[in-house]
C-alpha positions in Angstrom: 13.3 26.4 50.9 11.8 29.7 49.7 8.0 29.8 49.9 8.1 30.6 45.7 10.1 26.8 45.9 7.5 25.0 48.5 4.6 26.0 46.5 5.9 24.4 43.2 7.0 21.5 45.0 3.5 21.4 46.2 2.4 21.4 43.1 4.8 19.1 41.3 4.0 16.2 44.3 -0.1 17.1 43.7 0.3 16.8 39.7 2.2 13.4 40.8 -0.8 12.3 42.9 -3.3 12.7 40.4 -1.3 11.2 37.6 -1.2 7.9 39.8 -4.7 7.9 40.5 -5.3 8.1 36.2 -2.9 5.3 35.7 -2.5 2.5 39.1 -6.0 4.4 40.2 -7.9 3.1 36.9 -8.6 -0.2 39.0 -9.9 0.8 42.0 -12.5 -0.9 41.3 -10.4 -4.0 41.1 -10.5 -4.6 44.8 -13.9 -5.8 44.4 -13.1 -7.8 41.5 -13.6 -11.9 40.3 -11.3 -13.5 38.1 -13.6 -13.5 34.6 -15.3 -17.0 34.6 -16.6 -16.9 30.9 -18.5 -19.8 31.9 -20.7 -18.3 34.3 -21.3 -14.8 32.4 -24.6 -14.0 30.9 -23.2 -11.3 29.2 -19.5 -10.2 28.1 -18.1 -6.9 26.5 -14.5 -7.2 25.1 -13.1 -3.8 24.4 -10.6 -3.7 21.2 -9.5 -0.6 19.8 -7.1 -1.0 17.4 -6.9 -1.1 13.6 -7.3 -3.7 10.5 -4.5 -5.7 10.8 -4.7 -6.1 15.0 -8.2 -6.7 14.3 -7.6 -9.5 11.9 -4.3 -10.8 14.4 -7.0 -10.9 17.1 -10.1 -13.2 15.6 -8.7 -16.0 16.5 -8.4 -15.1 20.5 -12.3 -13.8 19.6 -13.2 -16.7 18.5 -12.0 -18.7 21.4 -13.6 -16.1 24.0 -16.9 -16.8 21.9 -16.6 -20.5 22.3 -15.7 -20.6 26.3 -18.7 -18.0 26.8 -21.2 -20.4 25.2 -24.7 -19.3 26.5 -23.6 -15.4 27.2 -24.7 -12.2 24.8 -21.3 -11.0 23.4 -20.5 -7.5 23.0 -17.9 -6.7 20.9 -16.5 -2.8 20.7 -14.5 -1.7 18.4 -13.5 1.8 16.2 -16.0 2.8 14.2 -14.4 2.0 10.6 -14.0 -1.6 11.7 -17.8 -2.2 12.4 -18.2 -3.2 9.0 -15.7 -6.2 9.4 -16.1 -7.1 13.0 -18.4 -9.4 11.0 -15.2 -11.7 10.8 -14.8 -12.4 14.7 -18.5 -14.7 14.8 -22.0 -14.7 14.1 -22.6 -14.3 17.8 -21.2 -11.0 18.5 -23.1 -7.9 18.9 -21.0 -5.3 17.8 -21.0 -1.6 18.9 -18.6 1.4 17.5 -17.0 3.5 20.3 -17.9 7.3 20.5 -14.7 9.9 20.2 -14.4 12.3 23.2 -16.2 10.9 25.8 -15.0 10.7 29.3 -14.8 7.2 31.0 -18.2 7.7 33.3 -20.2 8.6 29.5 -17.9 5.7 27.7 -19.5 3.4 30.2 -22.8 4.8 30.2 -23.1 4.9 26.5 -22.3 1.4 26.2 -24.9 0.2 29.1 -27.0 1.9 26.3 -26.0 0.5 23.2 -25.2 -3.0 24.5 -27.5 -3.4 27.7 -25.8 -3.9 31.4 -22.8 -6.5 31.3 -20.9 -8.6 33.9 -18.1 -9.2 32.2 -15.4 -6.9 30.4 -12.1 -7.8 28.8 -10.1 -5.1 27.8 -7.6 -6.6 25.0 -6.1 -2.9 24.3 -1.8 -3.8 23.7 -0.2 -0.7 23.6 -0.5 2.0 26.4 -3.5 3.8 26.0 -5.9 3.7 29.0 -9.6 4.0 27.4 -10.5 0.7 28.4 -9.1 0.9 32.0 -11.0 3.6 32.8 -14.2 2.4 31.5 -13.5 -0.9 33.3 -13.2 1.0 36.7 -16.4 3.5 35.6 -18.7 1.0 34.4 -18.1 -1.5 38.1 -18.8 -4.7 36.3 -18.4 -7.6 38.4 -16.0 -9.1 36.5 -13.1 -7.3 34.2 -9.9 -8.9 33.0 -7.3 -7.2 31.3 -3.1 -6.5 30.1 -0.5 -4.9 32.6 0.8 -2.7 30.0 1.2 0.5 31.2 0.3 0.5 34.8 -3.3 -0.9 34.5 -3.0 -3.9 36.3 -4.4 -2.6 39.1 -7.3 -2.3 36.9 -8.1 -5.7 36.3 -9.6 -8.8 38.2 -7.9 -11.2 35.9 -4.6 -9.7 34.8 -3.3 -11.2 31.5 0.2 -10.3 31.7 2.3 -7.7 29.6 1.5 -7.0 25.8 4.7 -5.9 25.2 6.5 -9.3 25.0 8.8 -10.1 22.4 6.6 -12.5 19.8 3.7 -12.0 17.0 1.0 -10.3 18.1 -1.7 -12.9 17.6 0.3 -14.9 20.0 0.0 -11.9 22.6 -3.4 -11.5 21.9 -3.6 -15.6 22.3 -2.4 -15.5 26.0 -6.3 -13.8 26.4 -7.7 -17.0 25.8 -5.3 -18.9 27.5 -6.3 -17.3 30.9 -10.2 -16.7 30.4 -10.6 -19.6 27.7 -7.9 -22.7 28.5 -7.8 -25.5 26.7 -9.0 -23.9 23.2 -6.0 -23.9 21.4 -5.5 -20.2 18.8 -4.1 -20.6 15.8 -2.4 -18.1 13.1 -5.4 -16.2 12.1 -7.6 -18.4 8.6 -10.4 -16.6 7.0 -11.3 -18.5 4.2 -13.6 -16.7 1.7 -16.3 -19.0 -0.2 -16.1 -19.7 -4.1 -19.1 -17.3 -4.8 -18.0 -14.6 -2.6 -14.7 -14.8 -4.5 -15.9 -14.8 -8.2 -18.3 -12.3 -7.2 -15.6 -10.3 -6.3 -13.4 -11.5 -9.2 -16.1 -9.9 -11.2 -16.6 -6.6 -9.8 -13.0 -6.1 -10.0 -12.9 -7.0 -13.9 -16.4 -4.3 -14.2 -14.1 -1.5 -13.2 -11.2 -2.2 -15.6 -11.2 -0.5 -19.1 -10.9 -3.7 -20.9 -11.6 -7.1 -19.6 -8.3 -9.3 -17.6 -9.1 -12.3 -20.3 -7.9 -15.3 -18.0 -4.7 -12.9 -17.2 -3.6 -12.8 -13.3 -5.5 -10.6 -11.3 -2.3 -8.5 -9.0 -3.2 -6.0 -6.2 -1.4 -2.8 -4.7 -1.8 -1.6 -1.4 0.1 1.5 -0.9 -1.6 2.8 2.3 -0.5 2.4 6.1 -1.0 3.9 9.1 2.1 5.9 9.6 3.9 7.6 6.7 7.2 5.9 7.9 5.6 2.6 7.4 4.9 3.3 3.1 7.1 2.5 0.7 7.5 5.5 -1.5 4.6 6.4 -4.0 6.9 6.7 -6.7 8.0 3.3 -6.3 4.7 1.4 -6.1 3.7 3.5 -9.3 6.8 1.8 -11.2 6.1 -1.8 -9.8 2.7 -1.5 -10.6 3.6 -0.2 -14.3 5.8 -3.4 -14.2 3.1 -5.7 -13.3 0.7 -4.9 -16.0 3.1 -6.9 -18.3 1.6 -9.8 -16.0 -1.6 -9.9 -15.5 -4.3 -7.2 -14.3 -3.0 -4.2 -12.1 -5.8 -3.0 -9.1 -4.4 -0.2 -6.6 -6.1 -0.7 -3.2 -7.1 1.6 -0.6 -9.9 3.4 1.8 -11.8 6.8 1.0 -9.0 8.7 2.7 -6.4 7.2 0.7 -8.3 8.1 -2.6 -5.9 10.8 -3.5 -3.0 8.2 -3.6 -4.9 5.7 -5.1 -6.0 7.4 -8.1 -2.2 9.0 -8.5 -0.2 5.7 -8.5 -3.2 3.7 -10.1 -3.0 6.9 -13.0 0.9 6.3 -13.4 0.7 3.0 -13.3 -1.9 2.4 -15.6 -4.2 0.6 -13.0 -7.5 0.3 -11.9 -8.3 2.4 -8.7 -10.4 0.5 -5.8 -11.1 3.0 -3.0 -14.7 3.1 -2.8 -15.0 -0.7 -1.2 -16.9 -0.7 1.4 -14.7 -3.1 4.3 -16.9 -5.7 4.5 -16.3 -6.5 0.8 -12.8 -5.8 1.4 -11.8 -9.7 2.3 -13.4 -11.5 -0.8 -11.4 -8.7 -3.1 -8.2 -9.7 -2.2 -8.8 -13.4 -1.7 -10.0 -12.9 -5.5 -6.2 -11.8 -6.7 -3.7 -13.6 -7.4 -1.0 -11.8 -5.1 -0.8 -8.3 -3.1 2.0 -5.8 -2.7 1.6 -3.9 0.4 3.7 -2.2 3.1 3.1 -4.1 6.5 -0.5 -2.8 6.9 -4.7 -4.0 7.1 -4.7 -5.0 3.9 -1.3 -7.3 4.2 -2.4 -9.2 7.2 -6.1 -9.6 6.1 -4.5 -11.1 2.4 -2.6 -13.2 4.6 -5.6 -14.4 6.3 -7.5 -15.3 3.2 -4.7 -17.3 1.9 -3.8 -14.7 -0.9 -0.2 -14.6 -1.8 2.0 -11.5 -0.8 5.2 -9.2 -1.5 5.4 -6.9 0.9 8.2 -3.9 2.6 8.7 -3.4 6.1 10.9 -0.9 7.2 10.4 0.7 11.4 7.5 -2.1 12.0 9.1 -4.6 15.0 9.5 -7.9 12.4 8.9 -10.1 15.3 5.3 -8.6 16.2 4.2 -7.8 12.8 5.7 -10.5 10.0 3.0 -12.1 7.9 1.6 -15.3 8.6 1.1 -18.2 6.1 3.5 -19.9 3.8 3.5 -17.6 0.8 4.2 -14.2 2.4 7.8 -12.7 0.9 9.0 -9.9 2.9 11.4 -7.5 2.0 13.4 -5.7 4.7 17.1 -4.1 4.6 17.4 -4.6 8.5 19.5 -1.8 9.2 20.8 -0.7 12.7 17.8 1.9 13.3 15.4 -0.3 11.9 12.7 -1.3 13.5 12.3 1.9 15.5 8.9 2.3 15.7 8.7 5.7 14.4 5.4 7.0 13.0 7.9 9.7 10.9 11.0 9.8 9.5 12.7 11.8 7.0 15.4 10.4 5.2 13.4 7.4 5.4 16.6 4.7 4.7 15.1 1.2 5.5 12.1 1.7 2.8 13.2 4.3 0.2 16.2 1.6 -0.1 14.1 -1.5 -1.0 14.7 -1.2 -4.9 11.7 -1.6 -7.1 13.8 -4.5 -9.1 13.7 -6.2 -5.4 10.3 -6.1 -5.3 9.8 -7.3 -9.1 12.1 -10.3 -8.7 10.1 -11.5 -5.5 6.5 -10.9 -7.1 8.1 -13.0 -10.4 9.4 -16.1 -8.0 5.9 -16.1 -6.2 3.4 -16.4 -9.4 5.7 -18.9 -10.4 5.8 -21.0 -7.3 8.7 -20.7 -5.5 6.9 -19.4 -2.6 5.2 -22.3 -1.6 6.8 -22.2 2.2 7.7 -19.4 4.3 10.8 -18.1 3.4 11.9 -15.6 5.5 13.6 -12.1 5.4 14.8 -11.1 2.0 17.6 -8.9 2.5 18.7 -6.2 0.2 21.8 -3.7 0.5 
């Protein structure tokens, strides 16, 4: 072997070393570990950073954490653009928004700051992202628990298994409790919304329209999603929602990034564009329509959750993770052979540009009727 050769092989088996110490190495900590005894915590951090919809899939394993750790201060810490819903897990957490860019040793250190010092920490992250890991292993609490995903088992006194089984997320997310919490059965996530808050809400939808709804139905859009792959084209949610106003009272949904889109399919449409909501508001709004259209997003599951009927498209979302839960959910999927690939892009775009706006129509029509009043499964077009 040349010299030039031993030197990059050197290097190559160095670069190997330190990649195991950032992935097995996040738990070296875990040595010293306990298994998490909620019981016997005085305080507990539970680390979730993912979006709307995993944050609504997740209350109800929250709420069983929050029961099991009865006398502890709860810390909950989450993205910054859910603080203003966290509000949903429980009175009794304390919620603080993660900071962007820091390194494990300040993630750790800035919550000792912004929560006070903790003995427990449950990292509930699902896919493979190694934030929470890290911090686990910088901040040395006594007790950590967390998922196997991804090589951070090693991390974790208490390891909850793999997030990447094949089943709804909430169930994944469930398994949590069922190791740090047992005995307290989770549920399909059930947010009810009070009468007031939702005529309060009914009402500050009906101040934005140009002319009152009169006693018509009140019918949501929600064109926004994470990914671009996951939306059903703009175009099409425009011509649904032009549709719809021959039904009832047409409200296009989104967040101050999607304003743009909003105000564009809400203009074609004829609708009213609600962008400007702030999150916390966001629950007693849609539990104050009558039915949703959305792609598989936030605002689907959290509908779902408030018991508001939906219509919805899914195209490279995994069904089995991510399918609506309740008895009046319709989904629409053409279940082709690439489909669900998990893509965050795709160009031609086949399993949601080939959902036909007449689909969608016929579905909305059977559900303000009635039909829907049990799950009824994929609808398949094509």
């Amino acid at each position: 072997m040349t010299p030039s050769l031993r030197a990059f092989a050197a290097g190559v088996w160095r670069a190997g070393r330190r990649a195991a110490r950032g992935i097995a190495g996040v738990g070296a900590a875990a040595t010293r570990s306990r298994p998490v005894e909620l019981g016997r915590c005085r305080s507990v951090g539970v680390f979730f950073p993912h979006r709307l919809g995993d944050f609504v899939l997740a209350v109800p394993t929250l709420q069983a954490l929050a029961d099991a750790a009865a006398t502890a201060r709860l810390v909950l810490v989450v993205r910054p653009a859910l603080s203003g819903i966290a509000h949903l897990a429980g009175s009794r957490w304390n919620v603080v928004a993660t900071r962007e860019g820091l390194a494990a040793r300040e993630a750790a250190r800035y919550l000792s700051q912004a929560a006070g010092p903790l003995d427990g920490f449950i990292d509930l992250t699902v896919d493979e992202h190694l934030e929470g890991a890290r911090i686990a292993r910088a901040g040395q609490y006594p007790m950590t628990a967390g998922f196997t995903t991804a090589g951070r088992g090693a991390g974790f006194g208490t390891r909850l298994g793999s997030a990447r089984t094949p089943e709804q997320l909430w169930r994944v997310l469930g398994r949590a409790a069922d190791h740090l919490a047992p005995g307290r059965d989770c549920r399909p996530p059930s947010l009810p919304v009070d009468a007031a808050a939702r005529a309060g809400a009914a009402a500050d939808l009906n101040r934005r329209c140009a002319a009152p709804a009169d006693g018509r139905p009140l019918l949501g859009l929600a064109p926004g999603a994470t990914y671009p792959s996951q939306q059903w084209p703009a175009e099409a949610f425009a011509a649904a929602g032009a549709a719809l106003g021959a039904r009832g009272k047409v409200f296009v949904f989104g967040s101050p990034a999607e304003r743009e889109l909003v105000q564009e399919i809400a203009r074609r449409a004829g609708a009213t564009p609600v962008w400007d909501l702030p999150l916390g508001r966001l629950p007693a709004a849609l539990a104050s329509v009558n039915l949703l259209v959305a792609n598989n997003s936030g605002p689907l599951h959290l509908a779902a959750a408030v018991g508001t009927p939906t219509v919805s498209v899914m195209g490279p979302t995994d069904p089995v993770r991510f399918w609506p839960l309740g008895p009046r959910n319709r989904v629409l999927r053409l279940g082709l052979p690439c489909s669900p690939c998990g893509r965050g892009r795709c160009a031609p775009h086949p399993c949601l540009r080939g959902i036909p706006v007449e689909a969608v129509l016929e579905a909305v029509a059977e559900t303000l009727v009635g039909i829907a009043g049990r799950e009824l499964g994929e609808v398949v077009h094509g």
